[in-house]
C-alpha positions in Angstrom: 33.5 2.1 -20.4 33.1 -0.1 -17.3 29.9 -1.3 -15.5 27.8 1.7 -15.3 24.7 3.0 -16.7 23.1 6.0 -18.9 20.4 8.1 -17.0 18.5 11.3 -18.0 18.7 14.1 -15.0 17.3 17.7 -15.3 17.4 17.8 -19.5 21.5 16.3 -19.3 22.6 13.1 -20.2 24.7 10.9 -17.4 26.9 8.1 -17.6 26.8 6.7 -14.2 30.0 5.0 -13.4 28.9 2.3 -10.5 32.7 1.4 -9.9 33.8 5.1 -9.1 30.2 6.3 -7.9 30.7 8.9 -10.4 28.6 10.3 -13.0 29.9 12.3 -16.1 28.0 14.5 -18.8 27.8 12.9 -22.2 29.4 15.5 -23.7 33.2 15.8 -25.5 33.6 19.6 -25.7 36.3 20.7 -23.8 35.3 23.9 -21.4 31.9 23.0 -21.7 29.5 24.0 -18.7 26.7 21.1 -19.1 24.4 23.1 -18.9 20.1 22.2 -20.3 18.1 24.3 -22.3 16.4 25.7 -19.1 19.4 27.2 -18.0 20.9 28.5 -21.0 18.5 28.8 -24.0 22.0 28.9 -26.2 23.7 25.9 -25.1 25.3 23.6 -27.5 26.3 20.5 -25.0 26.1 16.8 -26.3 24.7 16.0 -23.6 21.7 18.6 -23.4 19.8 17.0 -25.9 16.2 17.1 -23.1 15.6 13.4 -24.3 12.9 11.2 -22.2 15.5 8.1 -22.2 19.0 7.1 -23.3 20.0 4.0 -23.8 23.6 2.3 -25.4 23.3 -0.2 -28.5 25.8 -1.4 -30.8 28.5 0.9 -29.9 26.5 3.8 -30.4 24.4 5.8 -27.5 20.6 6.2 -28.7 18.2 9.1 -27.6 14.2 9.3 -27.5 12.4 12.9 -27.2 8.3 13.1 -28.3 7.5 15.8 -30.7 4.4 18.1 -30.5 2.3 15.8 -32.6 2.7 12.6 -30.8 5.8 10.8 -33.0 8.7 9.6 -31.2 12.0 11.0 -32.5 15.2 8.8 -32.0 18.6 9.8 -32.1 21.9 8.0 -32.2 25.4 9.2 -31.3 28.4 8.3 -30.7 29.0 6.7 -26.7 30.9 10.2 -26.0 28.1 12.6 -27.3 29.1 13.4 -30.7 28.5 12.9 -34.5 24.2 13.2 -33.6 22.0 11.8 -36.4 18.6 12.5 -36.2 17.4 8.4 -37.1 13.5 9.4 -37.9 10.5 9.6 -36.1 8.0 7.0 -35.1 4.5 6.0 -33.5 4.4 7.1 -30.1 1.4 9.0 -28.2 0.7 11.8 -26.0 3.2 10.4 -23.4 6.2 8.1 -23.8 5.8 5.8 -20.4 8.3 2.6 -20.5 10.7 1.3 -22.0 13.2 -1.7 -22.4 15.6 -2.7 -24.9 15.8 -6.4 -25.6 18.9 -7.7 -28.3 18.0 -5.4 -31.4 14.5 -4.7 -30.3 13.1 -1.6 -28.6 9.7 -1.7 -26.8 7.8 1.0 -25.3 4.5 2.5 -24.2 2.8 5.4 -24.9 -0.7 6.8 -24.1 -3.1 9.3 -24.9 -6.6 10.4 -25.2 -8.6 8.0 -27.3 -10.2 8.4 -30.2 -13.4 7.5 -29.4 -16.1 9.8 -28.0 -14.9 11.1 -24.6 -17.1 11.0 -21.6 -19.5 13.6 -19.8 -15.7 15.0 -18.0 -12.6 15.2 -18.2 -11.9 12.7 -15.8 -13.8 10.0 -17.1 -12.1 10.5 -20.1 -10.3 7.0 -22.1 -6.7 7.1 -22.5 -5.8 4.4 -25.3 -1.9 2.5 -24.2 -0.4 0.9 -27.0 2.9 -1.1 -27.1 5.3 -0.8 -29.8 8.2 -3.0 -30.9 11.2 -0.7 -32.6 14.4 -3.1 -34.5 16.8 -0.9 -34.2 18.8 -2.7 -37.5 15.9 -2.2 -39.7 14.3 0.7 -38.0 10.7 -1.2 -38.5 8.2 -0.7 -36.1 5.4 -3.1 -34.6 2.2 -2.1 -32.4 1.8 -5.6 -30.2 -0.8 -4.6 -27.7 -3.3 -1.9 -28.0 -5.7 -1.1 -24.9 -8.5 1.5 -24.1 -9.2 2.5 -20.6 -10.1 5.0 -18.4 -7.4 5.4 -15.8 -5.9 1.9 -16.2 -3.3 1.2 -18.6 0.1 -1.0 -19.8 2.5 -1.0 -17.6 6.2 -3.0 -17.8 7.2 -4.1 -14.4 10.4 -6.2 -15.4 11.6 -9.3 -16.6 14.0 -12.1 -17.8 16.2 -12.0 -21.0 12.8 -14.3 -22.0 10.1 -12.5 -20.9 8.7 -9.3 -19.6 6.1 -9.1 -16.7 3.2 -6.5 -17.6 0.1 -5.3 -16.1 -3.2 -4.3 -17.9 -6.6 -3.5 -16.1 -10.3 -2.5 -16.7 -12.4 -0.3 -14.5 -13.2 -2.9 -12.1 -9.7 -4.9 -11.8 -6.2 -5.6 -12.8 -4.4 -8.5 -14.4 -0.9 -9.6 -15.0 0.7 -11.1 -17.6 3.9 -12.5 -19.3 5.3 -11.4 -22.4 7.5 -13.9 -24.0 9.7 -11.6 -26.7 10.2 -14.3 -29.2 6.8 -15.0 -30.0 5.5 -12.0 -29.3 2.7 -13.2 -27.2 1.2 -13.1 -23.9 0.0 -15.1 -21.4 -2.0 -13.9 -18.6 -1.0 -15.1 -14.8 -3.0 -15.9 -11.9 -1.8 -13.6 -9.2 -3.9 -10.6 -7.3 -1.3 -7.1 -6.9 -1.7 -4.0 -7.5 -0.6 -3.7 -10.8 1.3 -0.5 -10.7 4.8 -0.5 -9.0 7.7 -2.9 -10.3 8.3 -6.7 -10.0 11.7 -8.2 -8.6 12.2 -10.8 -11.4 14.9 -13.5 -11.0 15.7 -16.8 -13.2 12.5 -18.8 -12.6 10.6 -16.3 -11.1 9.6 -12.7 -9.7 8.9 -11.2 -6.4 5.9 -8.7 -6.2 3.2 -7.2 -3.8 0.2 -9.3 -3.1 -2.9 -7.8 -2.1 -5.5 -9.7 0.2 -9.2 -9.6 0.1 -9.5 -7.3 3.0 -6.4 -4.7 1.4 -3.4 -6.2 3.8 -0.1 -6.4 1.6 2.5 -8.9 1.5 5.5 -10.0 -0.9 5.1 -13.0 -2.6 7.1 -15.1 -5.5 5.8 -16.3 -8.4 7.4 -19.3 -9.8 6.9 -19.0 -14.1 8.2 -22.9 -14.4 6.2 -24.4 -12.1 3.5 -21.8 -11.9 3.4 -21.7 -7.9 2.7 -18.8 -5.4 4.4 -18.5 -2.4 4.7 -16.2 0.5 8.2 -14.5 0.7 7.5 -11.7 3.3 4.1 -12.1 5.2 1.5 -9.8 6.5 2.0 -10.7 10.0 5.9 -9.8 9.4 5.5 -6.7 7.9 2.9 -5.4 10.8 5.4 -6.6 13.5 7.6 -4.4 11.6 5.3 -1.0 12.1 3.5 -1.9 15.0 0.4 -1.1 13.3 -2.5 -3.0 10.7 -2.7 -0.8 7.9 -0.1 -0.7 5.6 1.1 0.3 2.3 4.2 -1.9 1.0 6.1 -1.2 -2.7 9.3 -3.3 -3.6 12.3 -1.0 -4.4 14.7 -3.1 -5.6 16.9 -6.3 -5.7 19.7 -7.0 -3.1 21.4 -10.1 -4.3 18.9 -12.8 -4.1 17.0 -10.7 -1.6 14.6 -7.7 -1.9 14.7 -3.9 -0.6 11.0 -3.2 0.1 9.0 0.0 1.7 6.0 -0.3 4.5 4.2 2.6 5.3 0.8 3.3 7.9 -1.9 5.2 5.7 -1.2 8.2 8.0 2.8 8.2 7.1 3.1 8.2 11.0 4.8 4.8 10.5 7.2 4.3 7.6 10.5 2.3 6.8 12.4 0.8 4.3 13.7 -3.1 4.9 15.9 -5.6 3.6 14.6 -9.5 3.0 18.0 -11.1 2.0 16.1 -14.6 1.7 13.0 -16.8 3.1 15.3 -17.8 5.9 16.1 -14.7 7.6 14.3 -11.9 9.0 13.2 -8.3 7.7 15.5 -5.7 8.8 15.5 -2.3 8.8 17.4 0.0 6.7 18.1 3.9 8.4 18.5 5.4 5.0 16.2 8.5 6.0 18.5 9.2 9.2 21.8 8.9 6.9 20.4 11.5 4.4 19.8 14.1 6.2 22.0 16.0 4.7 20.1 19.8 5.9 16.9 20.4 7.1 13.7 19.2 4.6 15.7 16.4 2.1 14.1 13.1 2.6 15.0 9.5 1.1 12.8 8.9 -1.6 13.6 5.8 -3.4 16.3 3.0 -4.8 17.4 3.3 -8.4 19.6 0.5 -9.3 21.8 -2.4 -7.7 25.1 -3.2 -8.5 27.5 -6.0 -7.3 28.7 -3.8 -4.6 26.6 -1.0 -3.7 23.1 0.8 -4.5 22.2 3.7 -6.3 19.5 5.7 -4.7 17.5 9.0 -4.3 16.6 11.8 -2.1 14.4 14.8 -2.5 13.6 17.9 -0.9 10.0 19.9 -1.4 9.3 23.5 -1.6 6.0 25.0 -1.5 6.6 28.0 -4.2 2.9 28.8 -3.7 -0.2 27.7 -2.0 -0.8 24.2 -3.3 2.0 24.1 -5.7 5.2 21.9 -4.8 8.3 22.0 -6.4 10.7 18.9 -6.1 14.5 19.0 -6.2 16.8 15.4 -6.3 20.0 14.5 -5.4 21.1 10.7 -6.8 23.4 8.9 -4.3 25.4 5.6 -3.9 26.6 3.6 -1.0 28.3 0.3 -0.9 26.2 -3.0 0.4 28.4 -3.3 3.4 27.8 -0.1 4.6 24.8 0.2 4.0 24.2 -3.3 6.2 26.2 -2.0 8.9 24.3 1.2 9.0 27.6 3.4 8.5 27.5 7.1 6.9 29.6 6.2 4.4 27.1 7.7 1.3 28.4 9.7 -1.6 26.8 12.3 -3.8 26.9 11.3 -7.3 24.7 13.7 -9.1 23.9 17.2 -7.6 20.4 19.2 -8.6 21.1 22.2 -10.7 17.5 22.5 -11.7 14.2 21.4 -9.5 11.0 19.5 -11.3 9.7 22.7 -12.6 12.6 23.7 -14.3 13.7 26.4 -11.0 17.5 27.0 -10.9 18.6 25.3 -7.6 22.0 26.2 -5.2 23.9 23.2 -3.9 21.2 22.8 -1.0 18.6 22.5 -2.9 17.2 26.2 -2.6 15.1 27.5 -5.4 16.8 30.8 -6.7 14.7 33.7 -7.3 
């Protein structure tokens, strides 16, 4: 296979093939319809296994689904789908939430309610998030960071082939730190963000959101060797960018040695999506929104991966089935850097919905079927 990755959509497994913008079932029966569980209870294809994450290792493509009583099960096949072998089952939690594979080694987080006395309700309820090493050769597993809290948690924002950059929080705050995977340990770092969204991380460093005393965002960029702070995109940019004070900013992804970031008014009345390509040149705006409106209702909704010539991205569309209950349907597209700079409509649909987040059967617009 090629430069491309493996992705999980609506219960089937993808390869995404970034040099064709294609995507293919992981499945080798001929005739087969690719269809999940939820829209044939009888299916038999590879690639319908339902599992939370695939991931390729050693010439073999490996699967993780969470059984009823909190184990994680893992899977390993061969790259095309077949010859499955159920591997064993390990410590997870209520819910699976990251994961990263690093050489032979496997880590994850999982949550779930703790085993201490819970509070007066359910929402003050602690959730214990662990962190588990899994070696993949020896099938051993590790818990490396344990951590009781109620709402806060572990979260992996990215990282280096050295290290990984996660966040950890109390009830009060929430801290950084650096994982470094050959010791195993971590070391906290002196930066103020919000904890939750991802980190851009390069060679020396990482970009991420900064938040100011008096809640105004901006991007800044840790350096790990010399342990320096900088300003990358400033407040006073990103408000001449809306027009407007109050602002919500999330990085979405890399673009070469720049960053693809999203600034939003609290109201939504003033929204955008922008390209830094480095400290020397201006934001601009990206008119991904306008380019995907492919009918009435489907809105752009988020970057999923950069490759040397093009992004991945996605785009949803939201139906109220009943009064306070939404149901989401997602398309996954691609578009090549170029065009994407010159603000051409030159985007292709690489995975089409079949099934919304609620498990609905979908037509090619996106139209929950009755």
């Amino acid at each position: 296979m090629g430069s491309g990755e493996f992705m999980v959509v609506d219960g089937i497994s993808y390869y995404v093939d970034y040099e064709n913008a294609s995507a293919v079932p992981v499945c080798n029966k001929p005739d087969c319809r690719h269809l999940s569980p939820r829209l044939d209870r009888g299916s038999t294809c590879n690639a319908a296994m339902e599992y939370e994450a695939i991931f390729p290792y050693s010439g073999h493509l490996y699967g993780i689904k969470l059984e009823s009583k909190g184990e994680m099960e893992v899977f390993a096949s061969d790259l095309d789908g077949g010859n499955k072998e159920r591997l064993g089952e390990f410590p997870a939690g209520s819910v699976l939430q990251d994961f990263l594979l690093v050489q032979s080694k496997l880590y994850y987080t999982t949550f779930g309610l703790s085993s201490e006395v819970p509070k007066e309700s359910d929402s003050d309820m602690e959730l214990t998030w662990d962190l588990y090493t899994l070696d993949l050769d020896t099938l051993d597993t590790e818990k490396i960071i344990s951590h009781t809290d109620i709402g806060h948690g572990i979260y992996l924002l990215g990282g280096t082939e050295e290290y990984q950059i996660y966040s950890m929080g109390d009830e009060s705050s929430m801290a950084f730190y650096s994982l470094e995977y050959s010791t195993a340990q971590s070391e906290k770092i002196p930066i103020n963000g919000t904890g939750y969204q991802q980190v851009i991380p390069r060679k020396d460093g990482f970009y991420y959101v900064h938040i100011s005393d008096n809640d105004a965002c901006s991007i800044h960029y840790f350096d790990m060797d010399k342990k320096e702070d900088r300003v990358y995109v400033s407040e006073e940019e990103i408000i001449d960018l809306l027009g407007d004070d109050v602002v919500t900013v999330n990085l979405q992804t890399s673009f070469g040695d720049g960053v693809i970031f999203g600034a939003y008014t609290m109201d939504q009345t003033q929204k955008g999506v922008f390209l830094k390509e480095n400290e020397d040149t201006p934001s601009v705006r990206l008119e991904l929104p306008d380019q995907m409106e492919k009918e009435e209702g489907i809105q752009f909704n988020g970057f999923s991966s950069e490759t040397e010539n093009g992004m991945f991205f996605r785009y949803v569309k939201q139906t109220e089935i009943e009064k306070d209950v939404t149901d989401t349907v997602t398309w996954y597209a691609y578009e090549d850097k170029q065009a994407l700079l010159n603000r051409t409509d030159d985007i292709k649909i690489v995975i089409e919905p079949k099934v919304s987040s609620m498990s609905n059967p979908v037509d090619s617009g996106g139209n929950i079927l009755n």
